[in-house]
C-alpha positions as protocol buffer text, in pm:
chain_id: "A"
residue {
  index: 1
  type: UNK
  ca { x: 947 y: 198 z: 5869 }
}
residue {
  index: 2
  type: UNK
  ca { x: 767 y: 484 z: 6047 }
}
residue {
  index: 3
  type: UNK
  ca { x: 881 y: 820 z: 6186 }
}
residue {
  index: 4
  type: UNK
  ca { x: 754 y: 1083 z: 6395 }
}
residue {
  index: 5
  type: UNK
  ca { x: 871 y: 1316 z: 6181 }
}
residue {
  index: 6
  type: UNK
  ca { x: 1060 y: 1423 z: 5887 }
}
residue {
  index: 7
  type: UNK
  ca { x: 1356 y: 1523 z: 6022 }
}
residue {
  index: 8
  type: UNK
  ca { x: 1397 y: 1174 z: 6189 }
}
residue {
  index: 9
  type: UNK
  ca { x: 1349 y: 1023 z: 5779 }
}
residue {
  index: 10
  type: UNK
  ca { x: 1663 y: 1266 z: 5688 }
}
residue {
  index: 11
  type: UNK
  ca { x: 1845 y: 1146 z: 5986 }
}
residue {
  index: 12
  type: UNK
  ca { x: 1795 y: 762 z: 5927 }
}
residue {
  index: 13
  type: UNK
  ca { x: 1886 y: 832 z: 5568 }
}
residue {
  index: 14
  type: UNK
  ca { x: 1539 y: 712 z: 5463 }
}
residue {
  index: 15
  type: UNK
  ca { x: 1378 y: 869 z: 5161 }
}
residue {
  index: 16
  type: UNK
  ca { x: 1009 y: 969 z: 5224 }
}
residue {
  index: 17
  type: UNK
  ca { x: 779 y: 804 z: 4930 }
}
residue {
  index: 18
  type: UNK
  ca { x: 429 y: 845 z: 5075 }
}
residue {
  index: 19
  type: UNK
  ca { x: 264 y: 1029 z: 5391 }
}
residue {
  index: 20
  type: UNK
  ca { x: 127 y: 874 z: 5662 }
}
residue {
  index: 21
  type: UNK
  ca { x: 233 y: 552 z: 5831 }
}
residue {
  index: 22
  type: UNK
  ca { x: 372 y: 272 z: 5684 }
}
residue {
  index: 23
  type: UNK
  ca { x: 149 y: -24 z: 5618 }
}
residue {
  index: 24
  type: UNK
  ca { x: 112 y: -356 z: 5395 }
}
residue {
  index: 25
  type: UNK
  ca { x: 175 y: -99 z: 5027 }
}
residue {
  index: 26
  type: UNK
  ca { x: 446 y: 64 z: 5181 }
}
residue {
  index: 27
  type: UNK
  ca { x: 700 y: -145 z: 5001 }
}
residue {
  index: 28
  type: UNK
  ca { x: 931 y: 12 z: 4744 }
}
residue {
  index: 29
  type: UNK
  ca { x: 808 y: -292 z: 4513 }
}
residue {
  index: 30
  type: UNK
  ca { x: 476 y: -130 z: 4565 }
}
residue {
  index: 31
  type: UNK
  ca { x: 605 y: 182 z: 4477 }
}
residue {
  index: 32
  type: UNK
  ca { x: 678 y: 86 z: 4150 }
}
residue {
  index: 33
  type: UNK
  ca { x: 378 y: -61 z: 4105 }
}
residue {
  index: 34
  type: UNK
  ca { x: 210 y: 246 z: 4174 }
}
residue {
  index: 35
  type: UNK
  ca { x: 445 y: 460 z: 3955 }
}
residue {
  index: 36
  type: UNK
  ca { x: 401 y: 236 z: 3654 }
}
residue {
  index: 37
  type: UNK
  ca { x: 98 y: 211 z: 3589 }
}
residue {
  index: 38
  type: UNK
  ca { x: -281 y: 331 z: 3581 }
}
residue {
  index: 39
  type: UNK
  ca { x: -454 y: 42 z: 3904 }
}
residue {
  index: 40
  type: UNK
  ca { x: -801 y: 169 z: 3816 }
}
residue {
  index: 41
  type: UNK
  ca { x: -884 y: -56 z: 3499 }
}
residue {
  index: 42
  type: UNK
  ca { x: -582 y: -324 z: 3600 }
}
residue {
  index: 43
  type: UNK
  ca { x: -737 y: -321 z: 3920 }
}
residue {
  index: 44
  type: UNK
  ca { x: -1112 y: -343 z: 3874 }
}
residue {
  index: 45
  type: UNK
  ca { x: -1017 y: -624 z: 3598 }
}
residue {
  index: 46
  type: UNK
  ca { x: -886 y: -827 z: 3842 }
}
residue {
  index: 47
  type: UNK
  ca { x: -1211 y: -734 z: 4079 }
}
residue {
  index: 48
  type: UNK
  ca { x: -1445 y: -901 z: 3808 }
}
residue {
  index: 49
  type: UNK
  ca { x: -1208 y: -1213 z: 3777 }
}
residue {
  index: 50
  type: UNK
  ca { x: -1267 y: -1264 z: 4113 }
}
residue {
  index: 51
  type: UNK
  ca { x: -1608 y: -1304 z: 4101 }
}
residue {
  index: 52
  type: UNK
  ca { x: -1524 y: -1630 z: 3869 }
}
residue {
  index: 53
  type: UNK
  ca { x: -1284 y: -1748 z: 4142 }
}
residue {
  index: 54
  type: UNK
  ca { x: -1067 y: -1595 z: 4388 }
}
residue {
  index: 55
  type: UNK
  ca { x: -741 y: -1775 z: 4232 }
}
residue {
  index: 56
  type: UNK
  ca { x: -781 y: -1589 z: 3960 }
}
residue {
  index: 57
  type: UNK
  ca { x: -824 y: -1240 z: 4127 }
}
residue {
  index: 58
  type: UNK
  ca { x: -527 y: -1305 z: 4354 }
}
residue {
  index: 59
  type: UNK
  ca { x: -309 y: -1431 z: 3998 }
}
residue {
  index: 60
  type: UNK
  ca { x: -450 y: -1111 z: 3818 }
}
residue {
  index: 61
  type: UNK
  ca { x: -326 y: -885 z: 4161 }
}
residue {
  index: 62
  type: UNK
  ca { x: -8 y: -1081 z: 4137 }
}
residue {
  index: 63
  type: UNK
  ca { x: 78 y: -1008 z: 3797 }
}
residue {
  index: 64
  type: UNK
  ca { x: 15 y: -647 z: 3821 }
}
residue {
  index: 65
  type: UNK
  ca { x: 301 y: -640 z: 4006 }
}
residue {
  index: 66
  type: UNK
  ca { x: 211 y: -592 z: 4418 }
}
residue {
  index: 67
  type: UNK
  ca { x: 384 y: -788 z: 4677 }
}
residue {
  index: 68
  type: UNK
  ca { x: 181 y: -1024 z: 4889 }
}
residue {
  index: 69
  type: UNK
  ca { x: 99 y: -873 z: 5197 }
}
residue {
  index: 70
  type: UNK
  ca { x: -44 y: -552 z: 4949 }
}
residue {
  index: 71
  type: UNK
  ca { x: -242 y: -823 z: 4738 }
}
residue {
  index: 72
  type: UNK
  ca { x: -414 y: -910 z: 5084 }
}
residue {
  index: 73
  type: UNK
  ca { x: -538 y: -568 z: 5135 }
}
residue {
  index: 74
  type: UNK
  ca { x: -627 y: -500 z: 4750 }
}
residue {
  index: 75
  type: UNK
  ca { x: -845 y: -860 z: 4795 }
}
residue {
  index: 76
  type: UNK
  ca { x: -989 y: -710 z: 5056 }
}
residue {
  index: 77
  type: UNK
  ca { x: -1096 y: -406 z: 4932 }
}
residue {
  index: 78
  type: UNK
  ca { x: -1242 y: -566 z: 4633 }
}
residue {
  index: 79
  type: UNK
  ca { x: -1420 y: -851 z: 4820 }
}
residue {
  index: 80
  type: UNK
  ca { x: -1616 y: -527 z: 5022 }
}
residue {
  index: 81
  type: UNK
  ca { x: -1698 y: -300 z: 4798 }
}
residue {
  index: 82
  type: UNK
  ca { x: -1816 y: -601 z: 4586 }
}
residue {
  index: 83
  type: UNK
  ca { x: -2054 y: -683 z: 4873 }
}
residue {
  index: 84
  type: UNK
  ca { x: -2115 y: -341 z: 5008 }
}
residue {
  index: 85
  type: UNK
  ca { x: -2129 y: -200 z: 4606 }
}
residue {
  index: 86
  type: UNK
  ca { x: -2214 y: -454 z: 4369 }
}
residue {
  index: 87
  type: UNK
  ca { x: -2570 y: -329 z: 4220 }
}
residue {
  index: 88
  type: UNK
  ca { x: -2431 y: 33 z: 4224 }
}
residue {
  index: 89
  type: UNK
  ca { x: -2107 y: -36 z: 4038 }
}
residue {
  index: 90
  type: UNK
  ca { x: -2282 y: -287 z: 3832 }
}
residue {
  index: 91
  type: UNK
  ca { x: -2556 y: 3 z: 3754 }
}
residue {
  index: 92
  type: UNK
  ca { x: -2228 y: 224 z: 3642 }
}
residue {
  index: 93
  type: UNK
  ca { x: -2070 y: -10 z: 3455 }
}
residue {
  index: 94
  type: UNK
  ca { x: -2337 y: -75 z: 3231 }
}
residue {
  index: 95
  type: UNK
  ca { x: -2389 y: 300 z: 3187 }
}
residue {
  index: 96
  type: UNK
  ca { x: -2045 y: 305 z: 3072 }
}
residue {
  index: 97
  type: UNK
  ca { x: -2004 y: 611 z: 3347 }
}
residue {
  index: 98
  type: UNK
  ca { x: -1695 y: 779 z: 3334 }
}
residue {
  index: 99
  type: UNK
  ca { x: -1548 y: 819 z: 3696 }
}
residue {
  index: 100
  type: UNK
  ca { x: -1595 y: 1157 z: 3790 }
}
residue {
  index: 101
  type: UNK
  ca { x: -1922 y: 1356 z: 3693 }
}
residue {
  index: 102
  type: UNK
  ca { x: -1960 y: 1655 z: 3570 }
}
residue {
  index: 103
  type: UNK
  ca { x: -1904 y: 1852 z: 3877 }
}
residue {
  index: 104
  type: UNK
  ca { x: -1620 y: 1657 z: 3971 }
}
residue {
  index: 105
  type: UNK
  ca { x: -1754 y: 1440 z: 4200 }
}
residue {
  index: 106
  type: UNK
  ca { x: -1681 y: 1047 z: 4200 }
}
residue {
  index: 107
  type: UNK
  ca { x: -1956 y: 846 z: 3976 }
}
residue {
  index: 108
  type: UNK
  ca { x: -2177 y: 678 z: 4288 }
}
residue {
  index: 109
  type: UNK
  ca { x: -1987 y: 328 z: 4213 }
}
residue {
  index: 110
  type: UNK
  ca { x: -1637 y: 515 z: 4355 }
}
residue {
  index: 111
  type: UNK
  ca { x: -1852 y: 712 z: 4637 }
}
residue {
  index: 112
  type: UNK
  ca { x: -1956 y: 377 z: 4741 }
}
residue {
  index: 113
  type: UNK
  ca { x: -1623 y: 216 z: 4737 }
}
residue {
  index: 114
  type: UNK
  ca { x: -1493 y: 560 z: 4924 }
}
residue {
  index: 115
  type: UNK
  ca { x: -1722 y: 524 z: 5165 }
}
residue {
  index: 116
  type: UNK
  ca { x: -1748 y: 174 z: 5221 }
}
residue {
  index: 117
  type: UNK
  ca { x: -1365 y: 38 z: 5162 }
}
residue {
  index: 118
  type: UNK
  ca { x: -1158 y: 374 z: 5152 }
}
residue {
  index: 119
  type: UNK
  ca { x: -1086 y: 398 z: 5512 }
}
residue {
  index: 120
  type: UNK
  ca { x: -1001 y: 15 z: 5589 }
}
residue {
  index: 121
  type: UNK
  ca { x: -795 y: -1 z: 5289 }
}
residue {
  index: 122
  type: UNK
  ca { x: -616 y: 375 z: 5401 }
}
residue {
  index: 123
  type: UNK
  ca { x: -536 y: 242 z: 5705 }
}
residue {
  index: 124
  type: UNK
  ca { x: -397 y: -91 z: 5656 }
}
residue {
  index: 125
  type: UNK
  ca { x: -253 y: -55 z: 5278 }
}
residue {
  index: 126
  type: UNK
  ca { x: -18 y: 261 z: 5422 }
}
residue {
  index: 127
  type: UNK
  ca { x: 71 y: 331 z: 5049 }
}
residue {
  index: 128
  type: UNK
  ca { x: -284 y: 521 z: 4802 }
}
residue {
  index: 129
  type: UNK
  ca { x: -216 y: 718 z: 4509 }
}
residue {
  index: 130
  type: UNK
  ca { x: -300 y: 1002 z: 4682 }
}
residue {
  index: 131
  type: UNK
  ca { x: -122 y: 1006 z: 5002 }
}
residue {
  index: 132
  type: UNK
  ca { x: 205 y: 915 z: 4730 }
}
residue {
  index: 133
  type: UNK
  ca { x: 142 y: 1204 z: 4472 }
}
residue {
  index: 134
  type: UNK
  ca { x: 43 y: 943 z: 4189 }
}
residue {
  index: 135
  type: UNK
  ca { x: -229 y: 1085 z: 3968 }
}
residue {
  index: 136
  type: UNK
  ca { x: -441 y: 851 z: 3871 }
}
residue {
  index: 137
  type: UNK
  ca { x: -753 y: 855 z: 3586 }
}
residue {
  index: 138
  type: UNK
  ca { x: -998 y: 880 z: 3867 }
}
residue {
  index: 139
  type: UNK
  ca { x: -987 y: 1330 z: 3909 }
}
residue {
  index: 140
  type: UNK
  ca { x: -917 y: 1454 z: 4279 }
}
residue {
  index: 141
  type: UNK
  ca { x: -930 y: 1806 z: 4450 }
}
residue {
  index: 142
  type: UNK
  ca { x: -577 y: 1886 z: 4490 }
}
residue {
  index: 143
  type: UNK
  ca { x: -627 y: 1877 z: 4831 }
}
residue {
  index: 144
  type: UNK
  ca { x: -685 y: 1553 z: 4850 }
}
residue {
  index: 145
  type: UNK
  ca { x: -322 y: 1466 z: 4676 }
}
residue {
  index: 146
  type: UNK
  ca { x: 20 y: 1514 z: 4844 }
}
residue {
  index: 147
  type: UNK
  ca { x: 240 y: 1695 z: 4636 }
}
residue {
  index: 148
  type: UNK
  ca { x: 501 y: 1526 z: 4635 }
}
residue {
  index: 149
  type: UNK
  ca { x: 782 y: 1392 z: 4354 }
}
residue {
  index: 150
  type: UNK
  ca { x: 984 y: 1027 z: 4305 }
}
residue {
  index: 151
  type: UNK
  ca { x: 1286 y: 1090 z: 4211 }
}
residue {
  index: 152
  type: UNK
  ca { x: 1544 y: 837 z: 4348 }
}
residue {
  index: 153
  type: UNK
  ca { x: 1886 y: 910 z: 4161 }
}
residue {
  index: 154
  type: UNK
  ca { x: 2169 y: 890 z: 4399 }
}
residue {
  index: 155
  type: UNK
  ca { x: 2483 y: 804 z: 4135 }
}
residue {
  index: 156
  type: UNK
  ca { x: 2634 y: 1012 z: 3907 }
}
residue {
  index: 157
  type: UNK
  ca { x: 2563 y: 1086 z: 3543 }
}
């Protein structure tokens, strides 16, 4: 559900668990998803399956954990930067390149899928890593990540 602002979250009794608008990731299944695990190497696992057959990348997204309507964005995002990326991420993965060079900046696989996928799959996931305060192994400016905590207890101890 979406707000104009956070007072109107408090009032609804909602619980705020990413910024920005609400989208197909937005789910609390989704959440956990997000919480539990590392997506980069699940994620980019399922990516290569897919090039064998898209039943298999869809399976692969499925058992990771998202609900449909986020698998449909993830299969997405992999089916573009596969076609917008595929010789540069190739080129990295057989380098073995870690994700961030030495400066900081993403390995030229990531730029690509930044560039290429990052604002389609922004927009119409709702729900990133970043914009939920989930680290991931892929190193961000700080500025890029909303500081945020998930922290749900509402019973007693």
């Amino acid at each position: 559900k979406n707000f104009n602002s956070e007072g109107e979250v408090g009032a609804a009794n909602f619980s705020i668990t990413h910024k920005g608008h609400c989208a197909s990731c937005s789910t609390l299944q989704d959440l956990g998803v997000y919480i539990r695990q590392n997506l980069t190497d699940s994620t980019r696992t399922c990516g290569k399956e897919g090039v064998i057959s898209s039943e298999w990348q869809h399976e692969c997204l499925q058992k990771i954990g998202f609900s449909e309507q986020c698998i449909t964005i993830w299969e997405y995002n992999i089916l573009n930067t596969r076609d917008q990326c595929f010789w540069t991420c190739m080129w990295s993965d057989i380098r073995n390149e870690p994700f961030n060079k030495p400066d900081g900046s993403l390995n030229d696989c990531l730029q690509c899928d930044e560039d290429k996928s990052g604002p389609n799959f922004k927009y119409f996931s709702g729900r990133t890593r970043r914009n939920s305060g989930i680290p991931s192994s892929i190193k961000r400016p700080g500025s890029q990540q909303y500081n945020m905590e998930h922290c749900y207890w509402y019973g007693d101890l």
